[in-house]
N, C-alpha and C positions, 0 to 999 in steps of 0.2 A: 446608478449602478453601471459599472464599467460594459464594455459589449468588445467582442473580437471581429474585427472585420476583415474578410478574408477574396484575394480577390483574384482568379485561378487561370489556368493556364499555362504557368509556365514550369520548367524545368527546376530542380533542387540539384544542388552539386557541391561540397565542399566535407565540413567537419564539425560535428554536433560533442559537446562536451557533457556527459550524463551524471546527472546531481549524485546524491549519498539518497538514500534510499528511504525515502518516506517512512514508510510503512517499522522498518529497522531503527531509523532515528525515534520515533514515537514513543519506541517500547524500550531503547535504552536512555532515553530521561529519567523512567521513573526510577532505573537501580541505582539514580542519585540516594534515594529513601532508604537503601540497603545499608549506607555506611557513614559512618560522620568525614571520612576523605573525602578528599575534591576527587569528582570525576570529571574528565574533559570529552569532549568530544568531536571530533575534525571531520571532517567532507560532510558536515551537514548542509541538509537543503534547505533552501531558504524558502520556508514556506507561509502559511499563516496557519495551519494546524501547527506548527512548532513553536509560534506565537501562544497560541491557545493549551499550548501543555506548559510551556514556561510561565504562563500565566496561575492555571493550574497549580503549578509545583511550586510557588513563589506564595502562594495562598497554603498551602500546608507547611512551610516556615524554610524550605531551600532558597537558596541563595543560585541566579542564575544569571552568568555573562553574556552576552554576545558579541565576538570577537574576532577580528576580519570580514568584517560585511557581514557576518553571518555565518560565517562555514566553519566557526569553529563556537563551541557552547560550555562554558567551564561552569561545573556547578558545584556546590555544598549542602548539603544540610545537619550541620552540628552543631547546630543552637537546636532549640524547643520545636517538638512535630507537631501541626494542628492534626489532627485524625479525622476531619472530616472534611468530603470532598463536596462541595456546593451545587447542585441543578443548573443555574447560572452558567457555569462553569463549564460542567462536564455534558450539559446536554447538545454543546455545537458541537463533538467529535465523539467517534465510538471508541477510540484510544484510550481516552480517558478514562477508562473501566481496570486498566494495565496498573493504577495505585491501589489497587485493592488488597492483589500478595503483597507487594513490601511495606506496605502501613502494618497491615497483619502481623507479616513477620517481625518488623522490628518494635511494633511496640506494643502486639499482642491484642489491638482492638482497632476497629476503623468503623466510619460511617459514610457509604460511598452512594450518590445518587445512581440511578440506573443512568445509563449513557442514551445519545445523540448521535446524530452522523447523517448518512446518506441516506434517503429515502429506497432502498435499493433490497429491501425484505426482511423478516425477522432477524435475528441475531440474539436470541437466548441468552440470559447470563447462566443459566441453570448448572451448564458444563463447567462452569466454573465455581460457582459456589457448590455443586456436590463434591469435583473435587476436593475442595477447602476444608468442606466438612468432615473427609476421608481424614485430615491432616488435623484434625480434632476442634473446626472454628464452629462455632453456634452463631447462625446466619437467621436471620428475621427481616421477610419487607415490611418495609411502615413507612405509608407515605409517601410510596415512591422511593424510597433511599434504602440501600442494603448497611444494615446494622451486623457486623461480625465481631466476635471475640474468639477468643484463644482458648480451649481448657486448659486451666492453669495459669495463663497468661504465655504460652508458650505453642508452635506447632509444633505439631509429630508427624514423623517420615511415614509413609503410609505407602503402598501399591493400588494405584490410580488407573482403572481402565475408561478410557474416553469412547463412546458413545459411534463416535467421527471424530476424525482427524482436525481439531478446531486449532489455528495459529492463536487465537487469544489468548484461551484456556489455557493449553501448554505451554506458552509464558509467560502466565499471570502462576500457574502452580512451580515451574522452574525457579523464578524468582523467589517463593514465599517459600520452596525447599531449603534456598540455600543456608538460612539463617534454621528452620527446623531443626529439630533434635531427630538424629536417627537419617534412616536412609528411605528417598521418596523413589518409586519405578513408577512411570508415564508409560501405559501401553497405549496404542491407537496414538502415539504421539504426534504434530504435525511436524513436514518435515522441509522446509522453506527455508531458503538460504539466510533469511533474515531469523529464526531461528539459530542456525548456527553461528550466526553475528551475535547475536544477545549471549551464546554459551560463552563464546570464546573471550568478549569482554567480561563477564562474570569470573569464568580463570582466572582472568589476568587479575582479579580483585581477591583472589584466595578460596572460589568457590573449588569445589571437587563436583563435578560433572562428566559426564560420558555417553556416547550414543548419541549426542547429538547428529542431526540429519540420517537417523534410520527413526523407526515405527517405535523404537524402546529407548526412552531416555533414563540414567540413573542419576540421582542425587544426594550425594552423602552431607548432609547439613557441618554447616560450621560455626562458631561462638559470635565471630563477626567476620566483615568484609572490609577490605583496605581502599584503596583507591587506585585511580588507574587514568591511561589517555587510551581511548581510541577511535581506531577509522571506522568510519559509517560505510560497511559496504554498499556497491556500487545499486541502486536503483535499478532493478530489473525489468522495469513498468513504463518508467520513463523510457531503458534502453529498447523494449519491445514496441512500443508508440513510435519514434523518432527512427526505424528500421521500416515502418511503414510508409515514411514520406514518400522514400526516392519512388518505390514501388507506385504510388497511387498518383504520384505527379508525372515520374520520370526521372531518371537523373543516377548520379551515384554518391552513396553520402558513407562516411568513416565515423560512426558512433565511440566517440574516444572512453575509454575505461572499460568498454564491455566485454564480457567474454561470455562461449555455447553455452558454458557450465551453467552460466545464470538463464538462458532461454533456448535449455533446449528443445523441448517438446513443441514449441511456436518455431522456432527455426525451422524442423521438418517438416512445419504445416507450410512455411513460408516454403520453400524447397521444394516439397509436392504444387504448388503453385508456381511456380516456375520462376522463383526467387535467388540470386544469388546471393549467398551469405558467406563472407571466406573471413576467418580470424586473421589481424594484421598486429604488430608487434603494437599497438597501440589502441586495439579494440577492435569491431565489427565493422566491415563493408558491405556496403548492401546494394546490389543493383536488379533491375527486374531481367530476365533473358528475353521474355519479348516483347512485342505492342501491348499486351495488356495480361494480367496474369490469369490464371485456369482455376477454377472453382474446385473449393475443397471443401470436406465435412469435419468439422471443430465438435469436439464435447469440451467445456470447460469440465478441469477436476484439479482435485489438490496436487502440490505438487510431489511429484516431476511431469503433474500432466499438466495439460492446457491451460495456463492462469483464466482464471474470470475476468480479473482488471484488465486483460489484453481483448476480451469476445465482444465490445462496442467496437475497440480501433479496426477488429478483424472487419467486423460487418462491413465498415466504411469502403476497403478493402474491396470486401466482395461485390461489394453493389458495383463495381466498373470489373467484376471477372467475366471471363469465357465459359458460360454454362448455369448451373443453379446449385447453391452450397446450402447446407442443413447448418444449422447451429443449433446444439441443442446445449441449454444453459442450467446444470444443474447443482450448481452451487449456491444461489440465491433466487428467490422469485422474485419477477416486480425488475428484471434487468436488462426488460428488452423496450425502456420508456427512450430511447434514443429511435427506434426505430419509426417512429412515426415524423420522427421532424427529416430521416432519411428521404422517408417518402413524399414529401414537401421538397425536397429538391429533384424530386424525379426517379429515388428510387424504387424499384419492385421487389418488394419486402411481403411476404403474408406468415403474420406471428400465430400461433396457437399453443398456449400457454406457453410451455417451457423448451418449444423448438420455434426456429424462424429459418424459414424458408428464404434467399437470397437469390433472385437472378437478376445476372448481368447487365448492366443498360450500356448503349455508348457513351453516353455523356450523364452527365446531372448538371442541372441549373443551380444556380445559385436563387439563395431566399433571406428572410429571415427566420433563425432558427430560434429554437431554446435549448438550452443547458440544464437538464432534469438533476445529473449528478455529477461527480468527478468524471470519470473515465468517459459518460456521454458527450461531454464537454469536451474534451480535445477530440473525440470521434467525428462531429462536425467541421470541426475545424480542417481533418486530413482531409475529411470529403471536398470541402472548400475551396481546396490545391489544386483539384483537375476539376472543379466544375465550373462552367460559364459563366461570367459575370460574377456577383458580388453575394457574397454567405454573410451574413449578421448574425454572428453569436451571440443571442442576450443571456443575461444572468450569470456570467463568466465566476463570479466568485467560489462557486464550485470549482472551477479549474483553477483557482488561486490556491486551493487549500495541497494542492498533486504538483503543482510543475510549478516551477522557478522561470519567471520570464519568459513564459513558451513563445511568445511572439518575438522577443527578440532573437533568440536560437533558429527559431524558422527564418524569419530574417536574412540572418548569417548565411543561411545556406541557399538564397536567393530566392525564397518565398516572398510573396506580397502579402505581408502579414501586418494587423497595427491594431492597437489596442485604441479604444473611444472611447473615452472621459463621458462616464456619469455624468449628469446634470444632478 
C-alpha cells in the first residue's frame, strides 16, 4: 500500500492547477442512464472513484471512454440496461447510490445495493427513497439491496420536502424528475455548486429545471433526454485544500481556475485569520499577512456555509495558529478521527464529541501518521509542510480516491513531497 512522505520546512511559491470537481463528476456519470445520446464530459478528475463509477456504469450496460489522459469521459447507454447495481460494486463509494433515480426513471424498476464510502458517519438512504416514493416508486430492503419500481412503470411529479438539505437526495430526485410525468418541487433542497453543475448539464440535455442553487428546486418532466458535452465545474475542495499550503508552509501560491463564488464562506474564515486571498484573472492568490495566522471558530454547514470536506484541512491549519479555535463539526459524526494522528505530531487538540478544541503550537514534529479517510488524508499531509522532519502518510489510497497527483502539484510549488511504493 502506497504511503505519502512528507518532509517540511520549506517555503511553497508558484501555481497549483485545480482538477474538475469530484464530487460533481460523480453525479454527472450517472445521467449517462437518462438518455440513449452520448454524453461527454471534460475537466474530469482523474481519480479512482471515477474508476469505480465507470466501472459501475459499464456493469448496467453504458459504454464509457477515457479520453486525454483522463480529463475527458465520453459515454452511452443505448443498448440493453441491467437494473441492477451489485454490493461488489457499489460498496467502495457512497456515490454510487446517484443510479438509483435514473435507473428508475428510465426504465421504471432498479435494484440498487445500499452504498460504501468513508468511514466518516451515517448517511441514510431514507431521504431518498421517501422521496422516490413521493414520486410513486415502491421501495423494499432485502438483503441489503434496495428493490424499487415505479407505479405503473412510470414516475410522478410530486412536491418533495426534505428533512435537511441532503446533496445526494436532491440529485438522485432531480434526476429521476426529469424523465417523470408531471411537475416535481424540492423544498429544503441542497444548494452546492455541484448541484447547479448537474442542472445545467441536464438543460443542456432538454431537461426543464429551475431554482437551482436556492432552497426550492422545480422540475417539469419530459418524454426523454438528448445528449450533450460538458465541463466538470471546477473542484472547490481541492481548490480550498491547496489555498491552505501557502498559509501552513509559507509562501504565495495562484490556485488556477478558482474563484470566491466557489469558497466563499472558507475564504472569510481564511481572511479572519489573517489570510490574503485576492481573485486574479486566472484564479485565487493566497498568501499568509503574518508569521503565523490567528485562531478562528469554524461550524461546518451546508452550503454557502463552511464545507465539512474543508474542517480536517482547516484543523491542520489551526494546530500552527496564534491562540485557541473551536471547530465544532455538524454535518457528520465520526469526523474528527484525523485528530489524534494531529496529536502524534505534536498537536494540542482536545475533541469532545462534535466540537474540537485547537491550540496553537510553534512547531509540530513529524511521525508516522494514518489516513482514516479522504479529506484526513491530505490534512496530514498540509500539516507535514511546516513540521520538522519527516511525516509518513500511511494508507493514502483514501487520498487517491479526492485528489489527482496531490504529490506532484505539491511538488510543483516547491514542497518536499513523494509518494512510496507499496511493497
Amino acid at each position: 500500500m502506497d504511503s505519502i512522505l512528507v518532509k517540511g520546512g520549506g517555503a511553497v511559491a508558484g501555481q497549483i492547477p485545480i482538477a474538475g470537481a469530484k464530487n460533481a463528476a460523480l453525479t454527472l456519470m450517472p445521467v449517462t442512464l437518462l438518455s440513449d445520446e452520448p454524453l461527454t464530459l471534460t475537466n474530469t478528475p482523474r481519480l479512482s472513484d471515477i474508476k469505480t463509477m465507470t466501472t459501475l456504469l459499464e456493469s448496467l450496460g453504458a459504454e464509457v471512454t477515457s479520453l486525454q489522459n483522463g480529463k475527458v469521459v465520453a459515454m452511452s447507454t443505448h443498448g440493453a440496461i441491467n437494473t441492477t447495481a451489485h454490493y461488489d460494486i457499489v460498496r467502495k463509494m457512497r456515490a454510487s447510490n446517484l443510479v438509483l433515480g435514473p435507473l428508475l426513471a428510465r426504465e421504471g424498476h432498479a435494484v440498487v445495493s445500499l452504498p460504501g464510502g468513508c468511514a466518516i458517519g451515517a448517511r441514510p438512504m431514507d431521504i431518498h427513497t421517501d422521496g422516490l416514493a413521493k414520486m410513486g416508486a415502491q421501495i423494499d430492503l432485502k438483503d441489503g439491496y434496495l428493490h424499487a419500481k415505479a407505479d405503473g412503470g412510470k414516475l410522478k411529479g410530486a412536491v418533495i420536502d426534505f428533512p435537511f438539505a441532503s446533496v445526494g437526495a436532491t440529485e438522485n430526485i432531480m434526476m429521476a424528475a426529469t424523465l417523470a410525468k408531471g411537475t416535481t418541487v424540492i423544498n429544503n433542497a441542497a444548494r452546492e455548486p455541484e448541484i447547479v453543475d448537474l442542472a445545467t448539464c441536464l438543460r443542456s440535455m432538454g431537461a426543464y429545471i429551475d431554482g437551482d442553487g436556492t432552497s426550492t428546486i422545480t422540475i417539469e418532466g419530459v418524454e426523454r433526454l438528448g445528449g450533450a458535452t460538458h465541463p466538470v465545474v471546477t473542484d472547490r475542495i481541492e481548490l480550498g485544500t491547496y489555498m491552505l499550503a501557502p498559509v501552513i508552509a509559507g509562501g504565495e501560491v495562484e490556485c488556477l481556475g478558482g474563484t470566491l463564488a466557489l469558497v466563499g464562506a472558507f475564504a472569510e474564515k481564511l481572511d479572519a485569520a489573517g489570510v490574503n486571498v485576492s481573485e486574479t484573472k486566472n484564479g485565487l492568490k493566497v498568501s499568509l499577512r503574518g508569521d503565523r495566522p490567528k485562531a478562528v471558530d469554524v461550524t461546518t454547514e451546508p452550503f454557502p456555509g463552511f464545507p465539512t470536506d474543508l474542517q480536517a484541512q482547516m484543523m491542520a491549519m489551526l494546530c500552527f495558529a496564534d491562540g485557541t479555535s473551536v471547530l465544532e463539526e455538524k454535518i457528520f459524526e465520526n469526523r474528527f478521527m484525523h485528530a489524534p494522528e494531529l496529536v502524534r505530531m505534536g498537536a494540542n487538540i482536545d475533541v469532545q464529541g462534535g466540537v474540537a478544541r485547537v491550540t496553537g503550537v510553534d512547531s509540530l514534529k513529524g511521525a508516522p501518521v494514518m489516513a482514516t479517510d479522504l479529506r484526513a488524508s491530505v490534512s496530514l499531509i498540509l500539516a507535514g509542510l511546516a513540521a520538522q522532519g519527516e511525516t509518513l502518510v500511511n494508507r493514502v489510497y483514501h487520498l487517491d480516491r479526492g485528489y489527482e497527483h496531490v504529490e506532484e502539484k505539491l511538488a510543483a510549488i516547491g514542497a518536499n513531497v513523494q509518494r512510496v511504493q507499496g511493497a
